[in-house]
N, C-alpha and C positions, 0 to 999 in steps of 0.2 A: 285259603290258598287260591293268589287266581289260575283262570285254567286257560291254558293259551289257545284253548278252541272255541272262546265262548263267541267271537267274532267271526268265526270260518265258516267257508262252505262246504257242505258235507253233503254227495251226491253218490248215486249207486252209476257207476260208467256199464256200458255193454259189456255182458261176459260176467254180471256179476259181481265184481269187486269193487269195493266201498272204498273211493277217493276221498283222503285227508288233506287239506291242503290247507296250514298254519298260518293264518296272518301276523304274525309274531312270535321270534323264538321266546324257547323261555329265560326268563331270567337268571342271573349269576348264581341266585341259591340251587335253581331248577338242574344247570348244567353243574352247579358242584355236586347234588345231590347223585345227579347219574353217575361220574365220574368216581364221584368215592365208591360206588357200588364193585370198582376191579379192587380197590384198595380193598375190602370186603373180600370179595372171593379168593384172590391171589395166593394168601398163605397154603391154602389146601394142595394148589398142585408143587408150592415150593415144599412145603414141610412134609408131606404124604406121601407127594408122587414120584420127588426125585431125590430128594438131600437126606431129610431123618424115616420115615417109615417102610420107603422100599426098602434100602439098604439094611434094615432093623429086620425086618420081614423074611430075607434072603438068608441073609448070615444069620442070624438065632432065634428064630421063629422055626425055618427051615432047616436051617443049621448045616446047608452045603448051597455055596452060592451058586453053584451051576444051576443044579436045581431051581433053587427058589426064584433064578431069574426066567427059567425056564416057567414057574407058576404063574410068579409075577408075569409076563409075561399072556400068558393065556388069560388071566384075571381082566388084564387091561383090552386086551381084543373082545371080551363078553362084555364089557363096558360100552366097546367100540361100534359093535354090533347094535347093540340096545339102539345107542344114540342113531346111527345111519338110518334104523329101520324106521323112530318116533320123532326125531326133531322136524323131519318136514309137515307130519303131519299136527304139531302143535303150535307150528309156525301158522301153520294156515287158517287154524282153530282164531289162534290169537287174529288174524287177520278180519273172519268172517264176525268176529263177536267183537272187536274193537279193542279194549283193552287192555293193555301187556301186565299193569301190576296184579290182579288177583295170580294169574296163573307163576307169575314171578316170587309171591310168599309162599302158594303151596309146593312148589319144587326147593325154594331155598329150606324151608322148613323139613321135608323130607330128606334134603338134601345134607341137613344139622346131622339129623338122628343114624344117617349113615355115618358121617365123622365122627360120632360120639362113640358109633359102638365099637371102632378100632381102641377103643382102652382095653377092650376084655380077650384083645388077639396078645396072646404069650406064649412063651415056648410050654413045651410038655406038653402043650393042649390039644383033646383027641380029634378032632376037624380045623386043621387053622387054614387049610385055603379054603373050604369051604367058609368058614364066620368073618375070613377076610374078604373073599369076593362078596357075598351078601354086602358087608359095611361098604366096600369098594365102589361096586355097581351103582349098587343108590344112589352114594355120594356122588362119583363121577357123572352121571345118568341123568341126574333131577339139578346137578348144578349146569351142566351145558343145555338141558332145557330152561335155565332161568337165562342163561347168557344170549340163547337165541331172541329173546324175546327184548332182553334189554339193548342187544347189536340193534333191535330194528327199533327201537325209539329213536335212535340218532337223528334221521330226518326230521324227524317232528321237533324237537326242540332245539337245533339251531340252522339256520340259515346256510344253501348250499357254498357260500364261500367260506363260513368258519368249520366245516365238518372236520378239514384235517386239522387243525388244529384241536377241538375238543376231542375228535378219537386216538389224538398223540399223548393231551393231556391226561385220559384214562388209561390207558397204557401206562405212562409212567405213572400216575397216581397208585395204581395196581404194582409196580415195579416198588413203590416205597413200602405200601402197606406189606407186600412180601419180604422187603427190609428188616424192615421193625419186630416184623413175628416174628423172621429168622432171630434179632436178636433179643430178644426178648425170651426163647426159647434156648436160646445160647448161652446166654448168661444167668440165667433163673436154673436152669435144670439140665441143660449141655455138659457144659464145663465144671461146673463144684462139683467137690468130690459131696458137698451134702445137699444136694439138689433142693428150692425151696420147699414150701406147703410138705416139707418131711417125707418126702418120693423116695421110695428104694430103688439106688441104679443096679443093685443085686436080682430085683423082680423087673428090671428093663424097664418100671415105670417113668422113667424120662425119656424113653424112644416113647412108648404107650401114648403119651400125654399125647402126644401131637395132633390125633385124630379132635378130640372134646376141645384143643385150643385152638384148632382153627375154625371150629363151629363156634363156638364163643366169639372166637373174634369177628367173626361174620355178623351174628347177629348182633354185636354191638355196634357193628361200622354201617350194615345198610340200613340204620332206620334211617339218615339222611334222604336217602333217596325216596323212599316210602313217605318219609311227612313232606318232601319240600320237589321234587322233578313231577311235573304234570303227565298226564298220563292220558292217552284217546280219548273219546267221548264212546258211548257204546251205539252199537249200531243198529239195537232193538229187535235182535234176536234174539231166542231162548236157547239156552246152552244143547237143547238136544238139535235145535235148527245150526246153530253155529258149528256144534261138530258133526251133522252131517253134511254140509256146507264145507266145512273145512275140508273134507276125505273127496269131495267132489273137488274141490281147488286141486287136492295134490294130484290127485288123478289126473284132471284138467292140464296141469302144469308141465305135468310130467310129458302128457302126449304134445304139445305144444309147444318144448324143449327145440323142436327143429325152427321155431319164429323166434327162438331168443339164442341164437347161433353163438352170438357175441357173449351172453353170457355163459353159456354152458362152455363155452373156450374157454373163458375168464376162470371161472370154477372148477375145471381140471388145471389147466396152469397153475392155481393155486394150491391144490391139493398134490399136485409134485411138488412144487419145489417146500410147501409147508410140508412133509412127510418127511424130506431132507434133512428139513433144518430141526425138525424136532427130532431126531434121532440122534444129530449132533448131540442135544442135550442130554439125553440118554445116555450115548454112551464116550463121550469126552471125559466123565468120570470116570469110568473103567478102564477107559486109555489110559487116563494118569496112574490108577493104580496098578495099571498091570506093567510100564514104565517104571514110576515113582518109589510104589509100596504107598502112596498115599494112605492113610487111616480114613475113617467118615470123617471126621470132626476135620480134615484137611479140606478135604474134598468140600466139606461143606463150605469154608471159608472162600474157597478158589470160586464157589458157586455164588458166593453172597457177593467178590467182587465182581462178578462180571452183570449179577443186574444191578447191582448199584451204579456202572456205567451206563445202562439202561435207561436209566430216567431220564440224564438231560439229551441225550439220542434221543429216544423218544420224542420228547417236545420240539427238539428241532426236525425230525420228522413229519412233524407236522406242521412245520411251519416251510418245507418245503414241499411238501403235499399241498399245501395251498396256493403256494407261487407258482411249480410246476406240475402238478397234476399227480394223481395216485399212480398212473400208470409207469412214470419216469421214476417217480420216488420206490415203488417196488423193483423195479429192474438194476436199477442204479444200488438199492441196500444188498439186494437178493444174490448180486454181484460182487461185489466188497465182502458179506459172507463167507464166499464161495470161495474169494480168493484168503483170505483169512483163514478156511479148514484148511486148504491146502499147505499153508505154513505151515499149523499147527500137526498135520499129520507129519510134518516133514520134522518136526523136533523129538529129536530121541534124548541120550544118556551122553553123546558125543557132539551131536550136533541140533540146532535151531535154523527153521524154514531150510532145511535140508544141504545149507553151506557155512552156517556161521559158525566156529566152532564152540564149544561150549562142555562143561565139565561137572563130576558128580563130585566136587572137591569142595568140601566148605570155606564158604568166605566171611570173612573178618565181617563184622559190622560198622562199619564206616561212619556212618550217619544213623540219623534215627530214622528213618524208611529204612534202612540196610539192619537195623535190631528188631522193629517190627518185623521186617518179611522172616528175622532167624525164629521172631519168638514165635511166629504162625507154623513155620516149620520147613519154609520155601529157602532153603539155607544153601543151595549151589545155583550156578547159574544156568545149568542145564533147568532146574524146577523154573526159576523167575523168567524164563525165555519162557517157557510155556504158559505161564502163570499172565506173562503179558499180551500174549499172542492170544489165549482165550478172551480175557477181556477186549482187547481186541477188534476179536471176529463177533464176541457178543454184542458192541455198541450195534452192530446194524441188526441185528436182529428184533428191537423193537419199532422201528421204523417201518420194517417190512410187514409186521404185524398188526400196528396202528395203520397202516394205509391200506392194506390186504382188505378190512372192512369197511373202510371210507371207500373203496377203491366201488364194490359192490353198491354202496348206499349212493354211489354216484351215477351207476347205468341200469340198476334195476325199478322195474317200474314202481311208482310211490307206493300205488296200491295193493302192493303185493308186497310189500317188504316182509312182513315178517316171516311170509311162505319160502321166500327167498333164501332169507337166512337161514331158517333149517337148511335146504338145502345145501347152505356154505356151512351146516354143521356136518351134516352128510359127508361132505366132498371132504370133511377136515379130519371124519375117522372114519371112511367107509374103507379107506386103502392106508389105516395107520400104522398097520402091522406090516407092508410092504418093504420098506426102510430099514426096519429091526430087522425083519426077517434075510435082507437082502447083506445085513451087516455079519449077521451070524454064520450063512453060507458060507459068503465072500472068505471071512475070519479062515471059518475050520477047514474051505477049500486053501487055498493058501499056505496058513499056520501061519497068518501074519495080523497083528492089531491091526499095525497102520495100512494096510491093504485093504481091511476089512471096513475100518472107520472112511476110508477114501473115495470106497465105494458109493456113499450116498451123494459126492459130487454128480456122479450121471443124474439122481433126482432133479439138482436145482437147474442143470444147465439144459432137461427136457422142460421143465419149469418156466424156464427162463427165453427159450423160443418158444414155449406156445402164448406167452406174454407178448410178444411182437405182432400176434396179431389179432389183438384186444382192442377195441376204441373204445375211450371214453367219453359214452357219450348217454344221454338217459332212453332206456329202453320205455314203449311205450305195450300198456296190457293189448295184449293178443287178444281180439273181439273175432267171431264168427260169422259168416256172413250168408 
């Protein structure tokens, strides 16, 4: 395999840090290979974290959903913690030792054996938030430290004019591979009443599976990136030099936060209005079923249309991240969002986007789109109002996401990237429980969903002016003088 650093100059700049700078990106196998890597990790947070394991976990695991969201809940903030406290500092490790792939198999591999052990979480069992946060943590834990380190390859293998485009095309390549797992899992062991490989849906082993199929599928989908995307050259320190090295960077970094103004704006900006928008996905499900009476397996379908809208968003996200900048592309998606929840809160049992009228009366099947939407089970027009409005608000939501990290690979310094992106792990779950927690209040003050769900609009629109005053422009490593 060639390595696209064997031509480059490789210098240690003042301050310490080790400048990469590529004379050639890497080739088509190189950027397919990173990009299947979200195709790889995706199903974990589609099938575990939102669609089939919480919901499984809550309701008959726990067996009282307040509760078990209430665990669930505390499960994913110990996750949220871990990561805030480690990813800066294995950002930097990765930085001072060169790198990204070894530390990227041992966190994906730990990262397996956490997905694997949600098989043996079932009901009756005498610790199950205990053996689900263990599986959880890990899993959550060791796969956002393989993602940091893979966000910071992005510079290194392609050139700063195609960034948004190849961070749109992982986005959506990651939007498919969660696709497929969905159905793959839908129709193997979902839906039959005799699930394949001989699963009892009596012992919940078709919720169970979820965990070991998306470690499977992981490890079968990133060996691409492993045998064929090139990876740093190392910088000729010893792993005890490089992680003392690294814990000096973060240090370093941290105090020297006031020279990189523009990023640390950049980096809360986006840790509101992302807090926002993931709480949407959270709980836009429970909206529908506290509305609807939605089932999961409803829920889940409403969820597989709206990123399957995703993917060609996505790519055209990137393709106007390239023509008009990360900065206009996040404001502009982050916005379309925002006005999108607002519809979407606005559609009840009577009415859609809070004036169209709209009714809980079944309708004829007209066409076959109108017998598919009855056989899914979206059979009035009050559901298919909301059912399109979600889709929707979700097309923008992967644009926002694929630029969110272009946007960062665009003004932080080369040499630091990978400290960096911890960092933008940091910022992505240090305040993740804010949003939830703000949805819950809002809710029980109230005694209103859509009051509750509406709520996280003040996120995106503090989000969305501290974005205004962002430039994008490439920050240069802070030296001492």
């Amino acid at each position: 395999m060639t390595n696209i650093y064997e031509e480059e100059l490789t210098h240690e700049q003042p301050g310490g840090h080790m400048a990469v700078h590529a004379a050639t990106p890497a080739g088509k196998l190189g950027i397919f290979g990173w990009s299947i890597f979200d195709w790889a990790l995706n199903p974990y947070f589609i099938l575990v974290n939102i669609f089939v394991f919480a919901p499984y976990f809550s309701a008959e695991v726990i067996g009282d959903k307040v509760q078990g969201q209430a665990s669930w809940g505390y499960i994913q903030a110990i996750a949220g913690a871990s990561i805030a406290l480690l990813s800066p500092f294995f950002g930097s490790l990765a930085d001072a030792a060169g790198p990204r792939k070894p530390g990227i198999l041992i966190f994906s591999l730990l990262a397996c054996t956490g997905m694997a052990s949600l098989w043996y979480v079932m009901p009756g069992m005498e610790y199950p938030i205990l053996q689900t946060a263990i599986g959880v943590v890990i899993a959550a834990t060791c796969l956002e430290f393989a993602i940091v380190y893979h966000n910071a390859m992005l510079p290194a293998i392609v050139s700063p004019k195609r960034m948004g485009f190849v961070s749109g095309l992982g986005i959506a390549t990651g939007y498919l591979g969660a696709i497929f797992a969905f159905l793959v899992w839908l129709l193997l062991f979902g839906l039959p009443e005799m699930p394949a490989l001989g699963l009892d849906k009596a012992a919940q082993e078709h919720n169970r599976l979820v965990g070991p199929l998306a470690a499977l599928w992981f490890v079968l989908f990133a060996l691409p990136f492993f045998l064929f995307t090139p990876d740093q050259p190392r910088t000729g320190l010893s792993r005890m030099d490089a992680a003392k090295k690294g814990i000096a960077m973060v240090i370093g970094t941290l105090g020297k936060l006031p020279y990189y103004k523009n990023i640390a704006t950049y980096l809360v900006a986006r840790m509101v209005y992302y807090d926002g928008q993931s709480a949407v996905f959270i709980f836009t499900g429970v909206y529908a079923a506290g509305i609807f009476d939605w089932p999961t397996t409803q829920i889940g379908i409403y969820g597989l249309l709206i990123i399957m809208a995703q993917v060609p968003s996505s790519l055209l996200g990137g393709w106007l991240d390239d023509k008009f900048g990360s900065k206009a592309t996040i404001i502009g998606a982050v916005s379309l969002f925002a006005l999108g929840l607002l519809m979407l809160v606005g559609t009840t049992e009577t009415a859609a986007a809070f004036f169209i009228p709209v009714s809980m009366e079944p309708l004829e099947p007209l066409s076959f789109i109108g017998s598919a939407l009855n056989a899914a089970g979206f059979e009035t027009s009050a559901e298919r109002a909301f059912l399109a409005l979600g889709v929707l608000t979700g097309l923008f939501a992967g644009p926002s996401i694929s630029s969110s990290r272009t946007m960062l690979a665009r003004i932080a310094p080369p040499s630091m990237m990978a400290e960096f992106f911890g960092l933008y792990a940091l910022c992505g779950k240090a305040t993740s429980f804010m949003a939830p927690l703000t949805v819950a209040i809002v809710t029980s003050a109230m005694n209103s969903q859509r009051i509750g769900l509406a709520s996280v609009l003040v996120f995106m629109v503090v989000g969305l002016g501290l974005m205004v005053f962002v430039r994008e422009e490439q920050s240069t490593a802070h030296t001492e003088h």
